[in-house]
SELUMDREN-209266 format. One record per residue (C-alpha): y negated, x negated, z; residue number from 0. Coordinates in nm, 4 decimals, padded with zeros to 6 digits. Example, Ala and Ser with C-alpha at 12.3 -4.5 7.8 and 13.67 -1.06 7.14 Angstrom:
# SELUMDREN-209266
[[00.4500, -01.2300, 00.7800], 0]
[[00.1060, -01.3670, 00.7140], 1]
***
This chain:
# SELUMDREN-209266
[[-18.2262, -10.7082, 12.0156], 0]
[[-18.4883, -10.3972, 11.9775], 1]
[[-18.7873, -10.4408, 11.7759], 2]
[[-19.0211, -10.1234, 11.7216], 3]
[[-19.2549, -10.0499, 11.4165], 4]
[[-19.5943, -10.1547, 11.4969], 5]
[[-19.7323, -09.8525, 11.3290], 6]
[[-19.5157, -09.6217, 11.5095], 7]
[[-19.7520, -09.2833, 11.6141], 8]
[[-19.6300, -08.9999, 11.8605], 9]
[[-19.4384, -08.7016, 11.6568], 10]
[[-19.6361, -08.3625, 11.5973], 11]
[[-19.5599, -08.0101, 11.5459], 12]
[[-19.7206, -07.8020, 11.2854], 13]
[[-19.6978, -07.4517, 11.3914], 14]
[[-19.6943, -07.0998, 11.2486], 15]
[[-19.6353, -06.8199, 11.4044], 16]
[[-19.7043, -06.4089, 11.3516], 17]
[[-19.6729, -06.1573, 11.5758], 18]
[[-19.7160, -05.7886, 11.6207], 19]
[[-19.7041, -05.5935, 11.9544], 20]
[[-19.6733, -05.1935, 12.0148], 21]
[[-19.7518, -05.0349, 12.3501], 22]
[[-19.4416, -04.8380, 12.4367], 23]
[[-19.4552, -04.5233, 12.7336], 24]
[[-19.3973, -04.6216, 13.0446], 25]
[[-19.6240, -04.9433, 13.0846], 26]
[[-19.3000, -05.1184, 12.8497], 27]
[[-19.4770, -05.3501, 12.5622], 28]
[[-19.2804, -05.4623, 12.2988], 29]
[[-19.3454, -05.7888, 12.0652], 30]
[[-19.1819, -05.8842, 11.7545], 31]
[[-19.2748, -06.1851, 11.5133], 32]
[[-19.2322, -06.4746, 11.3366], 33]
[[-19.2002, -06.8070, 11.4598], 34]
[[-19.2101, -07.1642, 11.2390], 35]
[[-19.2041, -07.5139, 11.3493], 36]
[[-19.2113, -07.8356, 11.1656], 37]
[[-19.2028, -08.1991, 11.3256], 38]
[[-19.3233, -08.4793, 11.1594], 39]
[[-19.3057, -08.8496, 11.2490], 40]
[[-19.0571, -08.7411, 11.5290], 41]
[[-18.8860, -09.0829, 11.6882], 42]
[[-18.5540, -09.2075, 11.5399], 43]
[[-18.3299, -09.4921, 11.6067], 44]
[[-18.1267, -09.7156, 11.3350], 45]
[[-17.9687, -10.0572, 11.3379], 46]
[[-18.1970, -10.2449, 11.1352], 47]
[[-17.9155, -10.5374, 11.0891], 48]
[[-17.6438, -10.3094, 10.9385], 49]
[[-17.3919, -10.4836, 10.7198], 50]
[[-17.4583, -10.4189, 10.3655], 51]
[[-17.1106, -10.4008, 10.2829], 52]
[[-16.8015, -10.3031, 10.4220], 53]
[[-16.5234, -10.5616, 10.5506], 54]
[[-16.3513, -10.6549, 10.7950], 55]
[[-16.4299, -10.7906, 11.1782], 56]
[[-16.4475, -11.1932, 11.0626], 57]
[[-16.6528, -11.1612, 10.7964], 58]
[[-16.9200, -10.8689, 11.0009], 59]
[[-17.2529, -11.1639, 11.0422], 60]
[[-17.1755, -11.3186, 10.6543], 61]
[[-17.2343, -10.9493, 10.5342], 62]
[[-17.5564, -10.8843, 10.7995], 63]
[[-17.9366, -10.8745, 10.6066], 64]
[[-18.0175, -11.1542, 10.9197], 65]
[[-17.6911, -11.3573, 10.9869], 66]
[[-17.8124, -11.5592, 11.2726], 67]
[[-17.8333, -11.2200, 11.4160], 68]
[[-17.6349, -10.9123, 11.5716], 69]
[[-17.7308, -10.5361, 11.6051], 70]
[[-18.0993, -10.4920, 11.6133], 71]
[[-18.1912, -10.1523, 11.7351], 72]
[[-18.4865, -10.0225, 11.5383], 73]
[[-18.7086, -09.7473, 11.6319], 74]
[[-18.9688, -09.5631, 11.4510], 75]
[[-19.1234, -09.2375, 11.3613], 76]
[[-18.9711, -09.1592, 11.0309], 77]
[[-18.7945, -08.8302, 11.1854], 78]
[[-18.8655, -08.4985, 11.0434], 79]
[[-18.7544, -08.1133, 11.2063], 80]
[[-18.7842, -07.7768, 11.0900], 81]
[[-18.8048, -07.4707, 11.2896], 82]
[[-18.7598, -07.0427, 11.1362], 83]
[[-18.7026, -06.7428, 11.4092], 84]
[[-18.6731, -06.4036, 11.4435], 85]
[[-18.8113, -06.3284, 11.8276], 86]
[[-18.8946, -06.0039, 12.0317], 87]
[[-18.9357, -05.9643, 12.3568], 88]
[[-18.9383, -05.6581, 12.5715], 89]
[[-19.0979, -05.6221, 12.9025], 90]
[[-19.1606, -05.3526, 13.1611], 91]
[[-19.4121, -05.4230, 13.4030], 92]
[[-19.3605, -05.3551, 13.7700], 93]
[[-19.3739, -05.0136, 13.8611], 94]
[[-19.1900, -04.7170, 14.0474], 95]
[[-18.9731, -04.9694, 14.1562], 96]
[[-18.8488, -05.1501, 13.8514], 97]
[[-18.9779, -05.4780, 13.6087], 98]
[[-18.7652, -05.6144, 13.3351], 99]
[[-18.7822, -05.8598, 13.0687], 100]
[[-18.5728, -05.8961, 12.7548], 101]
[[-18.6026, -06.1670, 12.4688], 102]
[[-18.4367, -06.2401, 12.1864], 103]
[[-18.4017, -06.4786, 11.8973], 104]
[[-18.2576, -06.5308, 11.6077], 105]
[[-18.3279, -06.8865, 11.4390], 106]
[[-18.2241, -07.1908, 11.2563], 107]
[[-18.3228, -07.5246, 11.3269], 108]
[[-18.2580, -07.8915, 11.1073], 109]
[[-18.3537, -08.2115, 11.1747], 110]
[[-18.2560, -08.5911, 11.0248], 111]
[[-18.2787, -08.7473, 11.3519], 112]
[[-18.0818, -08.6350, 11.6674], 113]
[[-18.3141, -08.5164, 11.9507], 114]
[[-18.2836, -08.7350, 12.2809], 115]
[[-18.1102, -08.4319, 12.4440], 116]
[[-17.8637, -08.3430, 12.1949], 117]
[[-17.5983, -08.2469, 12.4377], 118]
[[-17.3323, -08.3210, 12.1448], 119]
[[-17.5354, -08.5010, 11.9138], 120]
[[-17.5741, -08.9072, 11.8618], 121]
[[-17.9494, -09.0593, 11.8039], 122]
[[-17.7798, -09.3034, 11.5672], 123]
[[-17.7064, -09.2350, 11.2092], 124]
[[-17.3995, -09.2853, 11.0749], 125]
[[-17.5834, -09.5103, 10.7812], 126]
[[-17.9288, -09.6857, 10.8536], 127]
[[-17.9848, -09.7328, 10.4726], 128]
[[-17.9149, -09.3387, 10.3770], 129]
[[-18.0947, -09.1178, 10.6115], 130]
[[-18.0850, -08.8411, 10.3590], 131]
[[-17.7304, -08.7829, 10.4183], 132]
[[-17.8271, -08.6820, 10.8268], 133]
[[-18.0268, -08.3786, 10.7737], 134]
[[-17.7931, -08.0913, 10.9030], 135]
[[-17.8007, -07.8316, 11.1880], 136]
[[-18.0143, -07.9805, 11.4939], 137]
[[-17.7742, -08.0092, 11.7730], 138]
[[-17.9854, -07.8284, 12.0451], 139]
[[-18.1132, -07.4987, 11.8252], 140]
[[-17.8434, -07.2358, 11.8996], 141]
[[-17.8680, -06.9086, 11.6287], 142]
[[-17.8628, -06.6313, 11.8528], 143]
[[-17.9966, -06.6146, 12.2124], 144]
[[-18.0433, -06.3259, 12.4272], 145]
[[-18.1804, -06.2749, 12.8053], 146]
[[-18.2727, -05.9790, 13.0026], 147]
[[-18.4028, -06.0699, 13.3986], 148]
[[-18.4750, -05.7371, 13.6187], 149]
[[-18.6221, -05.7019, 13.9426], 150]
[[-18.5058, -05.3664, 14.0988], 151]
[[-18.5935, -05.2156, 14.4921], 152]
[[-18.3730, -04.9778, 14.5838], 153]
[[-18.5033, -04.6295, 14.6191], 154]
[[-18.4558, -04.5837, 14.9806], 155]
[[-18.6836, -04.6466, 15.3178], 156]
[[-19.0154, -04.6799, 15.3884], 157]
[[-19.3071, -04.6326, 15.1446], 158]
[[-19.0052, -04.5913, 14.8401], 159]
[[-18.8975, -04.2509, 14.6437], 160]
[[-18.6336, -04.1489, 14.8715], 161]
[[-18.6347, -04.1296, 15.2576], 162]
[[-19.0093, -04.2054, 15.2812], 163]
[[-18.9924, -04.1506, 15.6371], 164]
[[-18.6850, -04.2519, 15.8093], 165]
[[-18.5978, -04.3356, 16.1625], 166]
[[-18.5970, -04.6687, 16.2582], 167]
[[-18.2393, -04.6784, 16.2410], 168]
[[-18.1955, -04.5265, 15.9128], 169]
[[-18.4888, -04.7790, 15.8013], 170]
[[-18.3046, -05.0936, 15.9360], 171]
[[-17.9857, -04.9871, 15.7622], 172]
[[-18.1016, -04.8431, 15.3673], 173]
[[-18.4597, -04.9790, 15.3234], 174]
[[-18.5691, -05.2776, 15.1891], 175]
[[-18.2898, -05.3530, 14.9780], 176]
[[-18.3449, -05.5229, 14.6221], 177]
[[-18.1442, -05.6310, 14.4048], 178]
[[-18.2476, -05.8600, 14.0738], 179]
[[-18.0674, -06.0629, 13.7931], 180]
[[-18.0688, -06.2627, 13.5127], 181]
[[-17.8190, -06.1934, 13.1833], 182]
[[-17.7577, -06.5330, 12.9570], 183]
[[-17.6066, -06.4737, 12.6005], 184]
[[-17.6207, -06.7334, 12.3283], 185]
[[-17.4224, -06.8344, 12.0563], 186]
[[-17.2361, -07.1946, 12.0511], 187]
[[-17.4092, -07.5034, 11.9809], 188]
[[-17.3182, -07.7183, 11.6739], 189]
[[-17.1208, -08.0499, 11.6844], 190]
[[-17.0207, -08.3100, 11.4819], 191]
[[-16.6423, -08.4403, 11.4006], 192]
[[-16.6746, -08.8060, 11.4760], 193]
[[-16.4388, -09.0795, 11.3526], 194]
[[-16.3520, -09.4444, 11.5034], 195]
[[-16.4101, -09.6628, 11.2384], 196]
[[-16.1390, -09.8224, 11.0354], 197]
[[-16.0662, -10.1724, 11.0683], 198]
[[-16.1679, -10.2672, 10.7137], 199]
[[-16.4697, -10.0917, 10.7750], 200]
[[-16.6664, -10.3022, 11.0127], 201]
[[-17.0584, -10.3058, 10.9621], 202]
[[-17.2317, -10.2980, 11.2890], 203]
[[-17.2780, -10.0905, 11.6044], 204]
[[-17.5243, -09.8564, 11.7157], 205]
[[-17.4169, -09.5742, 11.4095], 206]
[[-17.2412, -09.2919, 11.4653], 207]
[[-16.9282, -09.2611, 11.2466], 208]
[[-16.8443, -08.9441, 11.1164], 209]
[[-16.4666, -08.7987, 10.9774], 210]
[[-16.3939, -08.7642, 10.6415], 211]
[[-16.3377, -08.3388, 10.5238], 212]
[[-16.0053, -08.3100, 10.3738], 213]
[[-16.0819, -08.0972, 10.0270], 214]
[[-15.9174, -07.7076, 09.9809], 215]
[[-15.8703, -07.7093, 10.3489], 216]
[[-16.0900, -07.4375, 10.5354], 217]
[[-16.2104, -07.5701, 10.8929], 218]
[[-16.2585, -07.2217, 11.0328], 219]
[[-15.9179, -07.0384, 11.1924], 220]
[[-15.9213, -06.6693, 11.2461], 221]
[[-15.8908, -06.6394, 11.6208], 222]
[[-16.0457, -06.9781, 11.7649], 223]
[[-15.9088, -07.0419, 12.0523], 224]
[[-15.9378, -07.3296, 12.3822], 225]
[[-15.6132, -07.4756, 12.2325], 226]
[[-15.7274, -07.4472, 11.8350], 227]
[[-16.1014, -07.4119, 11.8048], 228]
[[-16.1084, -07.5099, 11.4246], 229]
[[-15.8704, -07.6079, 11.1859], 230]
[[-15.8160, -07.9798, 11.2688], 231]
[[-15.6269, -08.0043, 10.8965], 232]
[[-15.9433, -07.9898, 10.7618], 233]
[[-16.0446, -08.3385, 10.8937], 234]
[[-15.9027, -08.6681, 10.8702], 235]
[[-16.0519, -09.0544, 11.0617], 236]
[[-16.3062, -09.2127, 10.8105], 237]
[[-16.0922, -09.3801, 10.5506], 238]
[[-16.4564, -09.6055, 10.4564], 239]
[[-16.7417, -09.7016, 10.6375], 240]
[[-16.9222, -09.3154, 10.6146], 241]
[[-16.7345, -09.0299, 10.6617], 242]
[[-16.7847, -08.7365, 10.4345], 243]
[[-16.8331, -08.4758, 10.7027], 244]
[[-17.1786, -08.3820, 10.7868], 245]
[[-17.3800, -08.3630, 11.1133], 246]
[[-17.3240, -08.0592, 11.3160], 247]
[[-17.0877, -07.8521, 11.0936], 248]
[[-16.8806, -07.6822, 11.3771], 249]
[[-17.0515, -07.4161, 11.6070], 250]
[[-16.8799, -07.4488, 11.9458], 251]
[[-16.8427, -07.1575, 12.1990], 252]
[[-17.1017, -06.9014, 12.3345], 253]
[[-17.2227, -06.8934, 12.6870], 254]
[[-17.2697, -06.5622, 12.8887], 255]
[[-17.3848, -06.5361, 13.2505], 256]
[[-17.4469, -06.2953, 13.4958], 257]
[[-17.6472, -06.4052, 13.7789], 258]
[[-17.7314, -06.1540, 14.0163], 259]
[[-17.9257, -06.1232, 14.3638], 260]
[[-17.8593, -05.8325, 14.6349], 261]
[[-18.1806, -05.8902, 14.9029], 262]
[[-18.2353, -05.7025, 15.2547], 263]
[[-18.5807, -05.7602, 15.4273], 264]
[[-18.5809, -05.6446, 15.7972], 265]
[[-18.9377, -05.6252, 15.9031], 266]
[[-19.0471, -05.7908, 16.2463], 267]
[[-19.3674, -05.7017, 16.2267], 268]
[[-19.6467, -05.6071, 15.9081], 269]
[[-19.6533, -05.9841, 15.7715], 270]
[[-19.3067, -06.0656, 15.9243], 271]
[[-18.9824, -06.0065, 15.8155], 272]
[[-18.6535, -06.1596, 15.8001], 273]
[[-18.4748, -06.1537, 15.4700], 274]
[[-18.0755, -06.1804, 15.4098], 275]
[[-17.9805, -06.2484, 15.0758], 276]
[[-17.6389, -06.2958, 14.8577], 277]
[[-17.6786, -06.4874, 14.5261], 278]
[[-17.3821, -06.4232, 14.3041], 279]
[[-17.3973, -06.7278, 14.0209], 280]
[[-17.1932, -06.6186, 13.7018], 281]
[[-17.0906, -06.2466, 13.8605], 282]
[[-16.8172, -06.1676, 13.6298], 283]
[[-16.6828, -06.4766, 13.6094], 284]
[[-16.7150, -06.5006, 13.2043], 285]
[[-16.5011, -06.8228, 13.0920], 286]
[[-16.8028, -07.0840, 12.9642], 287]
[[-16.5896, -07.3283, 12.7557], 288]
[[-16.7292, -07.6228, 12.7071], 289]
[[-16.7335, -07.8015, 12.3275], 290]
[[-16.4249, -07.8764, 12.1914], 291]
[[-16.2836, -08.2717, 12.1792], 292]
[[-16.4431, -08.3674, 11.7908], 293]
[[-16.2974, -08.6842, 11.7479], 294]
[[-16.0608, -08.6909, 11.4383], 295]
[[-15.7588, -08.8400, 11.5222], 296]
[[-15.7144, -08.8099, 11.9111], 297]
[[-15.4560, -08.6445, 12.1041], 298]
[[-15.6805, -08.3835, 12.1857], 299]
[[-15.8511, -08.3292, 11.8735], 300]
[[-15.9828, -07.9354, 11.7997], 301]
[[-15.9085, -07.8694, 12.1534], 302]
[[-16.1450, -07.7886, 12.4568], 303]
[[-15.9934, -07.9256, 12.8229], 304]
[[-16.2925, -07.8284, 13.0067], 305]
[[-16.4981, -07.5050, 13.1170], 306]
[[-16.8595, -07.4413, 13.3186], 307]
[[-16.7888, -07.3651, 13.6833], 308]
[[-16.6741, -06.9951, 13.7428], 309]
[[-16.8243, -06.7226, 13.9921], 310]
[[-17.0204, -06.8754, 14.3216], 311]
[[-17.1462, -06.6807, 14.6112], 312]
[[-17.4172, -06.8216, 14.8034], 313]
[[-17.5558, -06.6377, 15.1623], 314]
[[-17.9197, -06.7027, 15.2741], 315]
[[-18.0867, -06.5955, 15.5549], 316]
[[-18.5410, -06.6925, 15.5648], 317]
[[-18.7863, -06.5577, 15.7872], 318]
[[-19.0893, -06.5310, 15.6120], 319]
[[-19.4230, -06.4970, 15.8072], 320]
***
């Protein structure tokens, strides 16, 4: 069944944010500031027929608030956020030739509700009756981020620094080449070790069950690797109904990209031209692991089987007009 709160309103941000900017030589600006956010009455999802107590399968409707009835998916707006960064962002407009853009941020987000596009996260808490024990990390905020795109023309041919007046041969062979890109460094997402429930421990679906943290054992190893991303000694499956692990406790790996375009107009006439392009997706072909398996007790548990596609080439040809 699903059943929303009739006084349900749509979540809101309350925003603060400072920032200072300093015009640098060269037509480069640069910004630095502070920026807050803090949702209120954000959406959240709950079984509102949890079991009040733990027990087994047969006895799972006796122990129910509504017996005559199963899971009852609640939603309402009792979901709260908070937002703190660290941005700057440095930027070059076009000229002689060359435009960049660089941005960076440093920040924390946490939430008591998972966002619909948590890529690891679950919308369900773990207990509908304790939703004090599911603020953590937010699932989707990563701490560090950094991106610098470029456009650059080559210095060569007709109307540029070098050989402003070629032949036509000369023209057709080192002007109007260009070559732009975008560089993608973050820091790992957080995700949370997730347990199957025991058997004695049956109180309803739509939850999501955490592990239990084994005490004196540190989850972090020195060198994490695809075959040992954290200490899996540190966790053990839920021996209860609510593991004692906490929501997005393990930061998984860091994404870096190179994407990079090489560009060769060849004019037909003053508003046509033919372009040929080569779009290089991930140019160094930089492993992107995906998040490791966080389910206590399977095979694979602590272990990442799967990474973001490697280095693509793509070949265009357009004729603009």
């Amino acid at each position: 069944m699903r059943a929303n709160d009739p006084n349900l309103r749509d979540g809101f941000v309350e925003q603060f944010n400072l920032t200072v900017e300093y015009q640098l030589p060269r037509d480069v600006l640069l910004q630095a500031g502070y920026v807050g956010n803090r949702g209120l009455h954000l959406t959240r999802f709950w079984n509102g027929n949890q079991a009040l107590t733990a027990g087994g399968a047969a006895t799972l409707q006796a122990r129910r608030p509504f017996p005559a009835y199963a899971d009852i998916e609640y939603m309402d707006a009792g979901g709260s956020s908070f937002y703190n960064a660290f941005q700057t962002r440095l930027e070059k407009r076009f000229g002689q030739g060359l435009s960049f853009l660089h941005s960076f941020a440093w920040g924390r987000g946490t939430d008591n509700a998972a966002a619909w596009n948590d890529v690891n996260g679950n919308i369900y808490p773990q207990n509908a009756y304790d939703y004090k024990s599911e603020k953590g990390l937010s699932a989707n905020v990563v701490k560090l981020s950094s991106t610098l795109s470029f456009v650059y023309e080559l210095p060569f041919g007709r109307g540029r620094q070098l050989m402003t007046s070629p032949s036509r041969l000369v023209q057709s062979l080192a002007g109007g080449w260009q070559m732009a890109g975008i560089w993608n460094w973050r820091s790992g997402l957080p995700l949370t070790i997730t347990s199957a429930s025991c058997s004695a421990c049956q109180i309803g679906g739509n939850r999501a069950q955490r592990a239990d943290l084994v005490a004196g054992v540190d989850p972090a190893v020195a060198n994490p690797s695809a075959s040992a991303w954290f200490n899996k000694k540190a966790y053990a499956p839920a021996a209860g109904p609510f593991g004692t692990v906490g929501r997005d406790t393990i930061w998984g790996p860091r994404l870096q990209t190179w994407d990079t375009t090489f560009s060769k107009n060849f004019a037909v006439s003053e508003q046509r031209h033919f372009q040929l392009r080569g779009d290089l997706f991930n140019l160094l072909n930089h492993v992107n692991y995906n998040p490791p398996d966080g389910g206590a007790g399977n095979s694979t548990f602590g272990v990442i089987t799967s990474a973001l596609p490697g280095r693509s080439i793509q070949l265009g040809l357009k004729f603009y007009w």
